[in-house]
N, C-alpha and C positions, 0 to 999 in steps of 0.2 A: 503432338507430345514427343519429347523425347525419345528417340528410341521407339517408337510407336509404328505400328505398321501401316503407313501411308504410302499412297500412291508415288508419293516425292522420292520416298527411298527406293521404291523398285526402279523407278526411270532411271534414278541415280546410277545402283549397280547395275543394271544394263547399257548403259549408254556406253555406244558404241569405241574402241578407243584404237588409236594407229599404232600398229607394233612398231618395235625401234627396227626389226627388220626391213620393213618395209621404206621406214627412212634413209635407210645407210644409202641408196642412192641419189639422195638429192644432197647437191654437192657439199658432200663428205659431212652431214646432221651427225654424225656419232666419230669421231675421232678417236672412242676410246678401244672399240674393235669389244671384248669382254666385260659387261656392266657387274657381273655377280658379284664384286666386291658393293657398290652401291648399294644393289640388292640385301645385300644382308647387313651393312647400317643401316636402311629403311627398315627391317626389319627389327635389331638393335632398339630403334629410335622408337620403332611401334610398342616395345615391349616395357618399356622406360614410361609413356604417355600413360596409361593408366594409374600414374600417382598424380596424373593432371588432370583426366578428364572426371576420376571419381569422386572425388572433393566437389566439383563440378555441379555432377550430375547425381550426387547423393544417391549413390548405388554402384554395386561392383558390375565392372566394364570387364570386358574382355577385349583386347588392341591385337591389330595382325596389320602386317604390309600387303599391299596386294602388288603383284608384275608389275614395276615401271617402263615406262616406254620413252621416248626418244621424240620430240616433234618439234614444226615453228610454231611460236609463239602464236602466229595467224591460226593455225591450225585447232593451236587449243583453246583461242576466243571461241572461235565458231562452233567448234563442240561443245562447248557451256553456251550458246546460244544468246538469248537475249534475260535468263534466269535472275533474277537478283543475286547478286554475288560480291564478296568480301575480299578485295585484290589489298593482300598486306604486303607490300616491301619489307623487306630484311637485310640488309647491308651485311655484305660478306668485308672482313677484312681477316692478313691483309690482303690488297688489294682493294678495289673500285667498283667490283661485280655486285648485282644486286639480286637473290630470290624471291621467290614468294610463298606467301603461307595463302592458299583461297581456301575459303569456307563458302558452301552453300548461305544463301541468305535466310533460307526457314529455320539453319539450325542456329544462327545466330540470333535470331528471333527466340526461339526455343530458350536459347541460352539466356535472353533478357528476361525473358517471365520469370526464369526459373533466379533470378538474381533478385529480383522484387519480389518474392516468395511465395511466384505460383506454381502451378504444377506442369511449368515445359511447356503449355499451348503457343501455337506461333497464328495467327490471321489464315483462315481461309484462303485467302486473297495477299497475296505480298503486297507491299507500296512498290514504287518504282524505284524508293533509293529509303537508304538509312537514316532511319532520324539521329540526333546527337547522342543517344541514351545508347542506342543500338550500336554506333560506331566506337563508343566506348569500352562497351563489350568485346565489340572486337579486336578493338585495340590491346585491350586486357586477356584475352586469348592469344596474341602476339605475342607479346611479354612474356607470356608463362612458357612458349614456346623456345626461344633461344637457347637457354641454358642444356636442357636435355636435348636440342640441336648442336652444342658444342661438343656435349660429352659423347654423344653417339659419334661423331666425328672424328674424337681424338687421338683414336687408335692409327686412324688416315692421314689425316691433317689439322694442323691446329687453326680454326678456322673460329670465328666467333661472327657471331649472327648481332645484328642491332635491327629494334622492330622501327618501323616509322608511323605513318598513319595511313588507315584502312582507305579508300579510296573504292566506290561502288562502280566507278565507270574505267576499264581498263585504258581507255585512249589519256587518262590524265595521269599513269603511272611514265614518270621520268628512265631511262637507261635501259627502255626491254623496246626494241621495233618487231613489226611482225616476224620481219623474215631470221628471228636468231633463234638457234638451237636449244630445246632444254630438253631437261632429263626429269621427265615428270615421274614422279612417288605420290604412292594414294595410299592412304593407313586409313582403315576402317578401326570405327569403335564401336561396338551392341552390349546392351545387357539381355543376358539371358537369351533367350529365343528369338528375341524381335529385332528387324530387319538393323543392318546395320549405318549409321551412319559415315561419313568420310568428309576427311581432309586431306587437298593436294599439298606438297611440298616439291617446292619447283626450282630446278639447278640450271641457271645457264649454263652451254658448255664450254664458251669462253671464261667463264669462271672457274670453272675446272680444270683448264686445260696447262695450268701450272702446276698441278699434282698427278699430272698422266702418269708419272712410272709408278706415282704410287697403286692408282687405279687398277694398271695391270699387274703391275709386280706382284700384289698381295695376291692377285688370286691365283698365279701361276707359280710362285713359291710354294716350294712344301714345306711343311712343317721339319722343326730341327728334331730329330731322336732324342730323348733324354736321357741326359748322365748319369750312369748310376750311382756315381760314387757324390755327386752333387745331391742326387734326392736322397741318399742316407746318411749325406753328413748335414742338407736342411731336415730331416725328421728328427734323427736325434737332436739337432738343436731345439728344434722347438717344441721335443718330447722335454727338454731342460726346464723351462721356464719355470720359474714359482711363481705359487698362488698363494693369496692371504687366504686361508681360511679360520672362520671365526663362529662360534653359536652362541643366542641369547636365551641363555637358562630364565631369566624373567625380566619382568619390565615394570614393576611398582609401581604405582599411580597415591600420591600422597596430597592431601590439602598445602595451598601457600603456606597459609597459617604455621601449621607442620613445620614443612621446610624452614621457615625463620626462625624456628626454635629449636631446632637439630643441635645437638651440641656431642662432645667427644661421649661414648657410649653405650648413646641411643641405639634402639634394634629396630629397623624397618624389614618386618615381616614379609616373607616371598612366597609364592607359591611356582614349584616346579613340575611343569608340566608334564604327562608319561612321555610326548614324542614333543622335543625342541625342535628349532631347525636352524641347518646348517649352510651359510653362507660358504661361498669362494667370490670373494671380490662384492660385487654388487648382485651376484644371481646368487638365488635359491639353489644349493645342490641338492635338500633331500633334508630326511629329518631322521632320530634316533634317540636311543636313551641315554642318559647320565650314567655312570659308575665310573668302574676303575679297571687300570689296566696294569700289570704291574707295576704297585705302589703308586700309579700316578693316575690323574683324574683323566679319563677321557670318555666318547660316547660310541655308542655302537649302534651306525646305520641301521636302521630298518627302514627305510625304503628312500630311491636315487629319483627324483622328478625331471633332474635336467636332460636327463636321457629319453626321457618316456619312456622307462621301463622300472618295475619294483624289484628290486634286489636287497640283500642284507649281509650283514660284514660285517666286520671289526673295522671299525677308526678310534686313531689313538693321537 
């Protein structure tokens, strides 16, 4: 099930994984020397997924990035082992570089039940490869993938992802050999208490390695001081702004019949409520009574909803 506490998800998070330390010696795996800028787009990108996976998964998720690491390509077949697993291509442009999106194959299974409208079970027992239904899904998980892949990105670089098709056996994935560098990203999703599931997002670093200053620059910049004379000539501007505001003292409800015989004269009876409510724009600010304020019609707040707080006052 979903989200369920199986044996699959503990192997999952414990399996063993290579720090990017430990890589930077094999010849020059990490070029970028400081990853935390990555780190906190994975992060970004984790926090963004949960308006993907909960539509989903019909239940609120909670998304976090876990530590990325740095490895070859060989390195991180063999630590996914011989598992069933969902190798999706994603075309980086521009450029020619290609990442990946892997999913476990139980949760991809998970994810078909739960699209035929069972409740998340996946096989005891995997198959050894995807049937057409299952690759769908996965494919359809790709898709939903790119867009909050671009937008997490585009503080970085302006980078746009294109999915391809899911491929279960990694030796039939075109433009990735063992020996190239990536920069693997692992975002877990759980509801509630039970264990969590994950997805890799995986960056060659020849694909990256056209945005290195940005890589490093962002994290070693410091942030600029702000203006003061800029944040208080933007506050007062957009203390300026006008708002329509507007209230409906009643709303009659009259037969057709009626209506087609309305003629100049006629009196359509109202009934007005003790507390109306008061729009600004399209929201509810709150509601108040009718009267008068010198000489002119106006209403007087008793009580502000948009704030979540009750208060009372004069509006005119």
């Amino acid at each position: 099930m979903v989200n369920g506490p199986s044996s699959d998800a503990r192997e999952r998070r414990e399996r063993t994984r290579q720090a990017d330390h430990v890589a930077l010696g094999v010849a020059n795996l990490n070029p970028f020397g400081d990853l935390h800028t990555v780190q906190h787009l994975s992060a970004r990108l984790a926090r963004s997924l949960r308006g993907v996976f909960e539509p989903l998964l019909r239940q609120e998720v909670r998304t976090f990035a876990e530590p990325l690491a740095v490895q070859r390509f060989a390195d991180y077949r063999a630590e996914r082992a011989d598992t069933l697993t969902a190798w999706l291509p994603l075309a980086i442009t521009p450029g020619n570089g290609v990442a990946l999106a892997v999913f476990d194959g139980r949760f991809v299974m998970e994810m078909l039940d739960l699209f035929f409208g069972g409740t998340g079970a996946a096989p005891h027992d995997l198959p050894s490869e995807f049937s057409p239904s299952a690759e769908a899904v996965a494919n359809r998980l790709g898709g939903m993938l790119v867009e909050p892949m671009r937008v997490a990105w585009e503080p970085l670089a302006r980078l746009k992802f294109v999915a391809g098709r899911v491929e279960s056996n990694p030796a039939m994935l075109s433009g990735l050999d063992g020996d190239d560098a990536l920069v693997v990203t692992r975002i877990g999703v759980a509801a509630g208490t039970a264990k969590p599931i994950f997805l890799d997002l995986i960056y060659p670093v020849a694909a990256l390695k056209p945005y290195a200053p940005s890589l490093t620059g962002k994290v070693l910049a410091k942030s600029a001081e702000q203006d003061p004379a800029w944040r208080t000539g933007l506050t007062r501007a957009v203390m300026g702004v006008r708002f329509p505001i507007r209230s409906v003292l009643a709303e009659p409800v009259i037969p057709l019949a009626m209506l087609m015989e309305l003629k100049a004269g006629d009196v359509i009876p109202i009934n007005v409520d003790k507390d109306v409510p008061v729009m600004v724009g399209g929201d509810r600010l709150g509601a108040g009574t009718v009267g008068t304020s010198n000489g002119k019609a106006a209403i007087r707040l008793t009580s502000i909803t948009a704030f979540g707080a009750r208060e009372t006052g004069d509006f005119q």
